[in-house]
Backbone as CSV, one residue per row, in Angstrom:
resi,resn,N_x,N_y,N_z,CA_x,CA_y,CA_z,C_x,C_y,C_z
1,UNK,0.825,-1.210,0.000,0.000,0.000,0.000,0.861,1.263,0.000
2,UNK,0.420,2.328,-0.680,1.283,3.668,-0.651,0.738,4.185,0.454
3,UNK,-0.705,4.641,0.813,-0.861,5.879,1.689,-1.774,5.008,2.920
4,UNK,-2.068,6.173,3.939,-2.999,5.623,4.777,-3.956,7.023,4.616
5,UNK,-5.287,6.072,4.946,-6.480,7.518,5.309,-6.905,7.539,6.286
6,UNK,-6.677,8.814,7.171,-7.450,9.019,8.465,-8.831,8.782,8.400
7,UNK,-10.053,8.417,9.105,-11.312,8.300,8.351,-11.833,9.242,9.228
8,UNK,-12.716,10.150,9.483,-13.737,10.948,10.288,-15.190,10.424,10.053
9,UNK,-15.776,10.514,10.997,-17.276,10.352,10.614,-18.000,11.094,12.020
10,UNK,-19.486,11.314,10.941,-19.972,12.334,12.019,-21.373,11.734,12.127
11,UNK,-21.029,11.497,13.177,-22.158,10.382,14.369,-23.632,10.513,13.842
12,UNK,-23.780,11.961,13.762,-25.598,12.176,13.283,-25.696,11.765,12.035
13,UNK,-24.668,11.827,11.217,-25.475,11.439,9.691,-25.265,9.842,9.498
14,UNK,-24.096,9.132,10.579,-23.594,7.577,10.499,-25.026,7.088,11.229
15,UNK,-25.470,7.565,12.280,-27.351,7.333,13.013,-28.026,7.794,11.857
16,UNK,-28.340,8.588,11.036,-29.538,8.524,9.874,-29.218,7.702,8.852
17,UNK,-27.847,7.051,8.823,-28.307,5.932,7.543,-28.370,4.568,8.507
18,UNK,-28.868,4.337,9.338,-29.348,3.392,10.063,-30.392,3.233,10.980
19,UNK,-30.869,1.938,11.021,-32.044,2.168,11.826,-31.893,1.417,13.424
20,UNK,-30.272,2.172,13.473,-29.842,1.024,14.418,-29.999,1.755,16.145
21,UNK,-29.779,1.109,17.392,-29.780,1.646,18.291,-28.843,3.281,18.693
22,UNK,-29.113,3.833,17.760,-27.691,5.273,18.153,-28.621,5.525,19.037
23,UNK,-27.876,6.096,20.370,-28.504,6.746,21.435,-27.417,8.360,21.706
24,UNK,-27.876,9.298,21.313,-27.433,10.517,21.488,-25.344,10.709,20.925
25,UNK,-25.560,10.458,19.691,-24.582,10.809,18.944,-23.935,11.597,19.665
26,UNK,-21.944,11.425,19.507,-21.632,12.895,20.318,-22.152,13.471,18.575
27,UNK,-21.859,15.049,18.792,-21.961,16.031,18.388,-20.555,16.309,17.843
28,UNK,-19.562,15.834,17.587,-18.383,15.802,17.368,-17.721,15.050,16.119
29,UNK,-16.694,15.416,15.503,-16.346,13.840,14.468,-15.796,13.558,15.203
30,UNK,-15.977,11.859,15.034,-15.419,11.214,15.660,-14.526,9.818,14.522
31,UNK,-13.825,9.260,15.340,-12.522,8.622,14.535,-13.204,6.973,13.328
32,UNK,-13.810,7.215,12.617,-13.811,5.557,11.683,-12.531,4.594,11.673
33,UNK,-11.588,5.532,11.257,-10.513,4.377,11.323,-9.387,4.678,10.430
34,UNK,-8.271,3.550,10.897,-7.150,4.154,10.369,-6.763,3.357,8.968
35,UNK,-7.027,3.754,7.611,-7.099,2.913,6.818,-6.069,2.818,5.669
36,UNK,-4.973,1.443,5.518,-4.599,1.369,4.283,-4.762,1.563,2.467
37,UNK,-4.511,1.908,1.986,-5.327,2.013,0.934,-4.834,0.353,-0.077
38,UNK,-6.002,-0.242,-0.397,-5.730,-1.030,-1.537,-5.135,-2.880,-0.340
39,UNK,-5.118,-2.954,0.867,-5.377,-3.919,1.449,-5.768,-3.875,2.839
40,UNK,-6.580,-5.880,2.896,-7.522,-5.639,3.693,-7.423,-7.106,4.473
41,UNK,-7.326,-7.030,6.058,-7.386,-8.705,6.316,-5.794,-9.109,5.862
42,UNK,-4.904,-8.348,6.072,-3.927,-9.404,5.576,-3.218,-10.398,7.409
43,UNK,-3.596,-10.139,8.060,-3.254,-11.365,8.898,-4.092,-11.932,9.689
44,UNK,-4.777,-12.851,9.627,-6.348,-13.521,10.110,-5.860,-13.938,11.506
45,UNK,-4.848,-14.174,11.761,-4.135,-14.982,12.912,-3.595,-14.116,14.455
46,UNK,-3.573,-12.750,14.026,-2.997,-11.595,14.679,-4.732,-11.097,15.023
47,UNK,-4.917,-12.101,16.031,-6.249,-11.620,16.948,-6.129,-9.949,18.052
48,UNK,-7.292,-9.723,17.871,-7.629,-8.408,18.433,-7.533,-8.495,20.067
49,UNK,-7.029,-7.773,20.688,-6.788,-8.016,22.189,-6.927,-6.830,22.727
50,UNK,-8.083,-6.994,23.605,-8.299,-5.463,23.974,-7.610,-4.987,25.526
51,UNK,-6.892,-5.990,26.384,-6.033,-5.521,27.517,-5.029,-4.730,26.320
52,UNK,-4.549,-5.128,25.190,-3.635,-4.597,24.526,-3.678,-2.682,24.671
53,UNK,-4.972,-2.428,24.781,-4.909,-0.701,24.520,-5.844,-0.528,25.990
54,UNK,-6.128,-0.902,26.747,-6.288,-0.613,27.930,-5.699,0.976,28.470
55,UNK,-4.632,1.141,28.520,-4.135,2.159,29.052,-4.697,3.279,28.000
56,UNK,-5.391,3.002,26.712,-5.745,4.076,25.236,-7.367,4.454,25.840
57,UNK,-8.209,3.339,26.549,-9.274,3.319,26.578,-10.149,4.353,26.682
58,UNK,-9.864,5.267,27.519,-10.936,6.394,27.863,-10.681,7.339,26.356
59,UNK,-9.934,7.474,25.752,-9.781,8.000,24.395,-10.277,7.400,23.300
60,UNK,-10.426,6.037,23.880,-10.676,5.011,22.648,-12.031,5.888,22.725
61,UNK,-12.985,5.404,23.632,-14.251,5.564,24.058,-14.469,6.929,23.387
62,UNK,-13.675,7.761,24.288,-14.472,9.302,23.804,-14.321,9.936,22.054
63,UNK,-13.223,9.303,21.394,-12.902,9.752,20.035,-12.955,8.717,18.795
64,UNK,-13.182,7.574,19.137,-13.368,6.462,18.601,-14.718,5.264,18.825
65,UNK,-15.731,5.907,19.518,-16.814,5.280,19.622,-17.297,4.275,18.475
66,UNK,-18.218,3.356,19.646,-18.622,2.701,18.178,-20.367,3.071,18.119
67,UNK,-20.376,4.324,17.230,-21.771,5.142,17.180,-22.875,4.692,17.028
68,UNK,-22.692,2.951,16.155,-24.494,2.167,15.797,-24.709,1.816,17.115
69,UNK,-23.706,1.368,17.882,-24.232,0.259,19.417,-23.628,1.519,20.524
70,UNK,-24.658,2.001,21.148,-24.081,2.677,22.197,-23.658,2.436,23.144
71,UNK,-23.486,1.016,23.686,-23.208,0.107,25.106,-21.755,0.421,25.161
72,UNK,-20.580,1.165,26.314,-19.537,1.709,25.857,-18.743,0.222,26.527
73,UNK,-19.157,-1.273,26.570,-18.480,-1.964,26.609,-18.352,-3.133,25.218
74,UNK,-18.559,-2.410,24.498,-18.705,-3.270,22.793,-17.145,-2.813,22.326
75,UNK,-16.296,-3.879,21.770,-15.036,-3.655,21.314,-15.539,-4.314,19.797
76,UNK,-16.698,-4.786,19.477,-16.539,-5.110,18.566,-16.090,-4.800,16.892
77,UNK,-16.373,-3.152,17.053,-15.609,-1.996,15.911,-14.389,-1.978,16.035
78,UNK,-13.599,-2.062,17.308,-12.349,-1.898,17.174,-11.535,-3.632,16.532
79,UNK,-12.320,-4.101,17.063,-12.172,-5.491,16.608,-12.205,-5.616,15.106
80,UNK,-13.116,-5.296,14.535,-13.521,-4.891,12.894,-12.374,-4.358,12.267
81,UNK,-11.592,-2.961,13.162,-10.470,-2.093,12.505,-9.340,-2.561,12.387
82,UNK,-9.121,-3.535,13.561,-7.846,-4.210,13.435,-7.785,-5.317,12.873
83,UNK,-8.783,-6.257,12.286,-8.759,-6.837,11.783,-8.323,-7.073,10.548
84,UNK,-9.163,-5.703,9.852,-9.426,-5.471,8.579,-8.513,-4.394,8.236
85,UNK,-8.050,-3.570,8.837,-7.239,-2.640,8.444,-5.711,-2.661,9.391
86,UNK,-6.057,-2.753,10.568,-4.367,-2.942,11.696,-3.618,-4.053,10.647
87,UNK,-4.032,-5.225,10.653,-3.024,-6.045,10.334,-2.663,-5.266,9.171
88,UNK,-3.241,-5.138,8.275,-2.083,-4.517,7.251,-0.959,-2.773,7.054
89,UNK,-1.577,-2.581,8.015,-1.164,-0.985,8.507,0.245,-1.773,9.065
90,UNK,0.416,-2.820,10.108,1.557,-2.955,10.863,2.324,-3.465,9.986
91,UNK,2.601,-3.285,8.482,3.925,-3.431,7.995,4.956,-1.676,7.960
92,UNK,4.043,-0.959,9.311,5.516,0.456,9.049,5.282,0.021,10.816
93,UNK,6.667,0.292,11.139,7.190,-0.011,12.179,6.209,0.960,13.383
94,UNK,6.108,1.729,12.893,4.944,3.051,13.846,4.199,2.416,14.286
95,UNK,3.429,0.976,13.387,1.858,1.073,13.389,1.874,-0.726,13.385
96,UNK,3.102,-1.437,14.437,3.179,-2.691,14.560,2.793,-3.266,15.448
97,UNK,1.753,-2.874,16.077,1.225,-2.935,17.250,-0.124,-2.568,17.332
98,UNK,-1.077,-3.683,18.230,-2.397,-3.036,18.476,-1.838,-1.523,19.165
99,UNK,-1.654,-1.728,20.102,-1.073,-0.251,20.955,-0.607,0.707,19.619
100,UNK,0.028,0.399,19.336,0.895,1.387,18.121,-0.047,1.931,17.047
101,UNK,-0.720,0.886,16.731,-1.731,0.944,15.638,-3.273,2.172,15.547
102,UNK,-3.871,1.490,17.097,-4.928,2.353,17.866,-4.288,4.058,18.455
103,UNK,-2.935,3.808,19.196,-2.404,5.096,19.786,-1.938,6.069,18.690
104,UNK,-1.532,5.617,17.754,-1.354,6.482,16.469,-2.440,7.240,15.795
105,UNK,-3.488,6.504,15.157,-4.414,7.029,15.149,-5.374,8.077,15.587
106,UNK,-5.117,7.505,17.426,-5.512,8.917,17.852,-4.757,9.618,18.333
107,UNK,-3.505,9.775,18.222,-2.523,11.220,17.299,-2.743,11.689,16.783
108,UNK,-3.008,11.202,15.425,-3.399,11.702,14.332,-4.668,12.726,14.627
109,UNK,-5.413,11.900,14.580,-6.830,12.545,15.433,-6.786,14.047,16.000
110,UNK,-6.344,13.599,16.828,-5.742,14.870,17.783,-4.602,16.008,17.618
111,UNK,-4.293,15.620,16.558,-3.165,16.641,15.534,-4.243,17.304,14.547
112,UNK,-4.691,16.767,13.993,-5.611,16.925,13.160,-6.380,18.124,13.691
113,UNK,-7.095,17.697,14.553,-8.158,18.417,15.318,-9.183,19.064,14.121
114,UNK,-9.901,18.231,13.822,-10.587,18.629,12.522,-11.845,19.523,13.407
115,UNK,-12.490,19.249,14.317,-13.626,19.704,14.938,-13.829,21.397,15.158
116,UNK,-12.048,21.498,15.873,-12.056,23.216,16.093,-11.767,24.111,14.990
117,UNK,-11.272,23.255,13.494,-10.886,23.756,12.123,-11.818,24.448,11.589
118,UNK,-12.905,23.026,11.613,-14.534,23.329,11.142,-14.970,24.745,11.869
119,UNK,-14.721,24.423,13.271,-15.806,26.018,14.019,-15.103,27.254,13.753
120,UNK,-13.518,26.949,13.219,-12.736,28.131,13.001,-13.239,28.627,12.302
121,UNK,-13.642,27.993,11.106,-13.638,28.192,9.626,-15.661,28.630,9.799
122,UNK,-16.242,28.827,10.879,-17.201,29.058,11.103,-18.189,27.847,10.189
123,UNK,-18.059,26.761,10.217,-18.584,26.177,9.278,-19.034,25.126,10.805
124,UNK,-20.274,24.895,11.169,-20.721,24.022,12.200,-22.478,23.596,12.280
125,UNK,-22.744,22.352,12.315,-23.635,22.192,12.531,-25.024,22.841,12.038
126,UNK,-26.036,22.519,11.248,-26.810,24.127,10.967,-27.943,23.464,10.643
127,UNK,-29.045,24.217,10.359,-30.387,23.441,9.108,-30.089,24.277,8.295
128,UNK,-29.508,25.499,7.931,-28.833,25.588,6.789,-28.125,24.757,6.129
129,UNK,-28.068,25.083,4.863,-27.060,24.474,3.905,-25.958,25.205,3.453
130,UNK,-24.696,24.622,3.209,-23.547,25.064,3.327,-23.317,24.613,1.385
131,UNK,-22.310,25.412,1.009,-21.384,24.766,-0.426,-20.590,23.703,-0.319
132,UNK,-20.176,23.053,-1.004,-19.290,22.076,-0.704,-17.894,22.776,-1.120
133,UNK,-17.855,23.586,-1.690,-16.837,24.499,-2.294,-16.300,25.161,-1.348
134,UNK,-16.884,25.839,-0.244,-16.720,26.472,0.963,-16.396,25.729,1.634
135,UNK,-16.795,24.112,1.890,-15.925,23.284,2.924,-14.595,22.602,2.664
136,UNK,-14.558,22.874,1.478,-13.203,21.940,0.523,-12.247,23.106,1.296
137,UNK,-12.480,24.413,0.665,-11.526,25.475,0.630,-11.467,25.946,2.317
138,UNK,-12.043,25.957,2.822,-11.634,25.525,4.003,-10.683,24.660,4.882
139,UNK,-10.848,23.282,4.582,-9.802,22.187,5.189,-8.408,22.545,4.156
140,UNK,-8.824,22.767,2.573,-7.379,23.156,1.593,-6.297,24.566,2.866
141,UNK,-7.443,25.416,3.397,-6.821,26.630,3.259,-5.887,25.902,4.924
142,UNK,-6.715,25.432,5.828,-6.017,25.181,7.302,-4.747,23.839,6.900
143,UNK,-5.087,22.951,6.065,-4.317,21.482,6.072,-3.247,21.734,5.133
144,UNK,-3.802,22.279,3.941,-2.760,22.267,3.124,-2.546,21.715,2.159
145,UNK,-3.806,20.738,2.157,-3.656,19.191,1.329,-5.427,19.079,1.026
146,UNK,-5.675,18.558,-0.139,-7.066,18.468,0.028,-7.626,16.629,0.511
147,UNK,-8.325,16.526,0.877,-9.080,15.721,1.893,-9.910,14.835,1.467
148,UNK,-10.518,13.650,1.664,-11.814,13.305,0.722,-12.919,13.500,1.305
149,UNK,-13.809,13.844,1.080,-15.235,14.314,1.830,-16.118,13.132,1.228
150,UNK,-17.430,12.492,1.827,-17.788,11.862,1.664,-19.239,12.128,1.892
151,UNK,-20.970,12.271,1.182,-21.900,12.820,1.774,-22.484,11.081,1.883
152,UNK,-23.436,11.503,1.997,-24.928,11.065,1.718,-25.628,11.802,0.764
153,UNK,-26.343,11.298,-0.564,-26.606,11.612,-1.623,-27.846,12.017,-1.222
154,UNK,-29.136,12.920,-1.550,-29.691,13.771,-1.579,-31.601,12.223,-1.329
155,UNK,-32.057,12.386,-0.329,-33.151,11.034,-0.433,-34.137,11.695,-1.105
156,UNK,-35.067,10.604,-1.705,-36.076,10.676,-2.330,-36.872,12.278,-1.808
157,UNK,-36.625,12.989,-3.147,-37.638,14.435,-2.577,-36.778,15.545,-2.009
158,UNK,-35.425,14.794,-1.506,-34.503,16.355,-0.810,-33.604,16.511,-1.756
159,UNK,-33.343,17.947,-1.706,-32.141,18.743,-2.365,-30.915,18.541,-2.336
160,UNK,-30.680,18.272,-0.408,-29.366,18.584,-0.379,-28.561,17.092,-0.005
161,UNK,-27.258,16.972,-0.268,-26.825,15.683,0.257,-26.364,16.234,1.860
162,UNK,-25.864,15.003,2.461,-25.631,15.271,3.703,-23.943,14.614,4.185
163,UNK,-23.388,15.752,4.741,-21.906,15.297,5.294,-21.716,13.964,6.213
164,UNK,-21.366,13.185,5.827,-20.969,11.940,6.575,-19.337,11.723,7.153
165,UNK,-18.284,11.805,5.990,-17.003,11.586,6.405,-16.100,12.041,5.397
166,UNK,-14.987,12.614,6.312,-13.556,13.433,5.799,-12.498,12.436,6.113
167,UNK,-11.819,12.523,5.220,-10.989,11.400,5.769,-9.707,12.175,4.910
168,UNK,-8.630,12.113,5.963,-7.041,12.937,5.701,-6.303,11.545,5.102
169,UNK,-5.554,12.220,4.250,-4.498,11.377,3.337,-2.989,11.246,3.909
170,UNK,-2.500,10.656,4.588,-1.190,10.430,4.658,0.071,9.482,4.383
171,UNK,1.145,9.911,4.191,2.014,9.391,3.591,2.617,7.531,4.647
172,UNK,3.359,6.941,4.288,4.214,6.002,5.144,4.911,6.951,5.983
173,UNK,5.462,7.861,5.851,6.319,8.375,7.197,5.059,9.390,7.688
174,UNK,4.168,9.377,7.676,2.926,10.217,8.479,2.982,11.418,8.488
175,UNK,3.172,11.654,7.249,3.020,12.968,6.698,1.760,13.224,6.236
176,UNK,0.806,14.661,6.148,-0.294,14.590,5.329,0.095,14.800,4.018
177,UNK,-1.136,14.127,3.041,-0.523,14.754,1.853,-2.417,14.711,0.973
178,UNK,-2.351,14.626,-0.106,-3.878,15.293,-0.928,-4.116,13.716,-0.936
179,UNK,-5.340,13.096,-1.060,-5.825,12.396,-1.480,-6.187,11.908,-2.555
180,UNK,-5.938,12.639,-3.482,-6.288,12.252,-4.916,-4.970,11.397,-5.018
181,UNK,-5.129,10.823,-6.327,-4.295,9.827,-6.535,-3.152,10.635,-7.783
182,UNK,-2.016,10.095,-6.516,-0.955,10.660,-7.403,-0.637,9.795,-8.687
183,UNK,0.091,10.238,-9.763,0.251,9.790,-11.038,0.935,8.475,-10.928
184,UNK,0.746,7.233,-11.419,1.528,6.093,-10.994,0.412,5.350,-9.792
185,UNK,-0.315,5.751,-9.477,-0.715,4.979,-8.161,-2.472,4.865,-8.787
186,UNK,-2.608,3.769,-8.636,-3.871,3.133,-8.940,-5.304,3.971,-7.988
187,UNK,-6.204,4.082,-8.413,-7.331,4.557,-7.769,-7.423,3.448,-6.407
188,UNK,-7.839,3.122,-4.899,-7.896,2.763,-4.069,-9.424,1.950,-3.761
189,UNK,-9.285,0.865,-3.428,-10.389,0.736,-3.385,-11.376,1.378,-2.529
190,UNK,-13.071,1.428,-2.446,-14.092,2.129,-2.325,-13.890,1.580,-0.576
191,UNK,-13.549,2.405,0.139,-13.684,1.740,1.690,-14.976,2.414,2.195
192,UNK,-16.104,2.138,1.484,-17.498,3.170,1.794,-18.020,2.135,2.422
193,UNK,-18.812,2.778,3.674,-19.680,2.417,4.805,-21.035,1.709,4.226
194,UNK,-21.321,0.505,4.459,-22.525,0.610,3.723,-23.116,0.182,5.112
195,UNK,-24.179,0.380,5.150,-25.627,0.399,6.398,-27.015,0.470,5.906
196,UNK,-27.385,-0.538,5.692,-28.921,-0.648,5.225,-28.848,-0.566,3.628
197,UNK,-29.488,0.308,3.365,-29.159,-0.068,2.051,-28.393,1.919,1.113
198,UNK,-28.102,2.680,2.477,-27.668,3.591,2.238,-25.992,3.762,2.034
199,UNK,-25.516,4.355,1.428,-23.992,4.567,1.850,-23.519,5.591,1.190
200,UNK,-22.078,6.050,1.609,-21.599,7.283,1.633,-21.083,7.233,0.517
201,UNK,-20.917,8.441,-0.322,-20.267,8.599,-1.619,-19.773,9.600,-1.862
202,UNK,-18.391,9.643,-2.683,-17.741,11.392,-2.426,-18.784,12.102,-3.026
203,UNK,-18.622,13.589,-2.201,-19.731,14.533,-2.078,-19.717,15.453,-3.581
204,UNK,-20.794,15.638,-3.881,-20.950,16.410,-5.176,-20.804,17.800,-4.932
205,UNK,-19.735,18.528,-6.042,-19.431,19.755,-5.619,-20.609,20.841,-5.902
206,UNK,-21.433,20.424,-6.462,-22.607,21.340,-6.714,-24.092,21.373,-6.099
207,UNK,-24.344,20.181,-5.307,-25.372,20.002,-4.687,-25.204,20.783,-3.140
208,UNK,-26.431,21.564,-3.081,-26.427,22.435,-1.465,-25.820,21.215,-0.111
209,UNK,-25.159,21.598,0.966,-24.776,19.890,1.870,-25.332,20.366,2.749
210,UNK,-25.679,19.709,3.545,-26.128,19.532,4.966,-25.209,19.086,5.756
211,UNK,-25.399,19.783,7.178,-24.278,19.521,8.081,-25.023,19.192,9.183
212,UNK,-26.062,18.526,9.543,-26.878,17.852,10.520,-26.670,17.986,12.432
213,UNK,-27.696,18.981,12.980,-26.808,19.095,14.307,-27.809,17.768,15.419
214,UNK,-28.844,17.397,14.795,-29.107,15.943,15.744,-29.832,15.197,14.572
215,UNK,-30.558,13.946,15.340,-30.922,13.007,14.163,-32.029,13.132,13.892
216,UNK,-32.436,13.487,12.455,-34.115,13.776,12.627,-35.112,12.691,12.695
C-alpha cells in the first residue's frame, strides 16, 4: 500500500443511515478508522486483544466510539479495525502494534483536530445548507492538502446531500498529503460504509450539503 487515510465520521449522519440503536450521537467527528489504501485482512491470525490498549481506553471511548451500538463496553468496531485494516497498517514499524496501531491514530486525530478547524472556519452544525466548495476550501486553506469528503446523496424528494465523512491522506512516514491519486498509483479501493441499504459517496461539488446538528 502507498498511503494511509485518516477516516472521520460524524455520528448524526452515520445514526440517519441506520435504523440502528444510536442513542445521542456525540456532536463531534469522531474517529472511523485508520485505513490502508488497496489492502484488507492481511493477517487472520494476529487476533484483536483489547487488555492490549487498555491504558488508550478512555480515548478510545471518547474519540473512537462505536456510534451504531451505544453500550460503551462493545469492542466489537475496534475489533472490525484491526482486523481489517491494523493487520495490514503494521507493515511500518509506527503502526506494529495493536497499541501502536490504535495510539497512532488517535494522534493523528488529535493533531488533526478537525472539529475546532470546522468552528474556526465558522462552518458548524446548521439546518442551513452550506457549499461544498466552501468546505473543501476551508480544510485546503487550514491542512494544506485536500481531503476526501464523503456525503450522503440527496433522499427521495430532498435537495441537499448530507456530510458523513472526511478522511485525511497520509504518507508512510505520516506525513499529510492530498488524497487524490498521485500519477503512478492506482485509484484505491471504495472503503465506503454501507448500512442498510444507504452509503456514503464522495460529495458532489454542486449540490447544497447539509451539516446535521441531531438526528431527525
Amino acid at each position: 500500500w502507498k498511503k494511509l487515510y485518516l477516516a472521520h465520521h460524524w455520528p448524526v449522519t452515520v445514526c440517519k443511515m441506520s435504523a440502528n440503536d444510536c442513542q445521542d450521537p456525540p456532536e463531534y467527528w469522531t474517529i472511523h478508522g485508520l485505513w490502508p489504501d488497496k489492502t484488507e485482512e492481511c493477517n487472520r491470525t494476529w487476533h484483536f486483544n483489547v487488555t492490549e490498549i487498555k491504558d488508550l481506553m478512555s480515548d478510545m471511548r471518547r474519540y473512537w466510539p462505536d456510534v451504531l451500538h451505544s453500550s460503551l463496553n462493545r469492542t466489537q468496531f475496534w475489533k472490525h479495525e484491526w482486523d481489517k485494516h491494523g493487520t495490514c497498517a503494521a507493515t511500518l514499524e509506527a503502526l506494529n502494534s495493536q497499541k501502536k496501531y490504535f495510539g497512532k491514530a488517535l494522534e493523528l486525530y488529535q493533531h488533526i483536530d478537525l472539529n475546532s478547524c470546522l468552528l474556526k472556519a465558522g462552518i458548524k452544525p446548521s439546518s442551513s445548507y452550506y457549499q461544498m466548495t466552501a468546505i473543501k476550501e476551508a480544510l485546503t486553506r487550514f491542512y494544506g492538502v485536500m481531503p476526501k469528503i464523503q456525503c450522503l446523496p440527496p433522499e427521495e424528494g430532498e435537495k441537499a446531500q448530507t456530510i458523513g465523512q472526511i478522511e485525511f491522506c497520509f504518507t508512510k512516514e505520516l506525513q499529510l498529503r492530498n488524497c487524490t491519486a498521485l500519477k503512478g498509483e492506482s485509484n484505491p479501493m471504495q472503503a465506503d460504509l454501507k448500512l442498510g441499504t444507504e452509503e456514503l459517496s464522495v460529495c458532489s461539488d454542486t449540490l447544497p450539503t447539509y451539516y446535521p446538528s441531531q438526528v431527525q
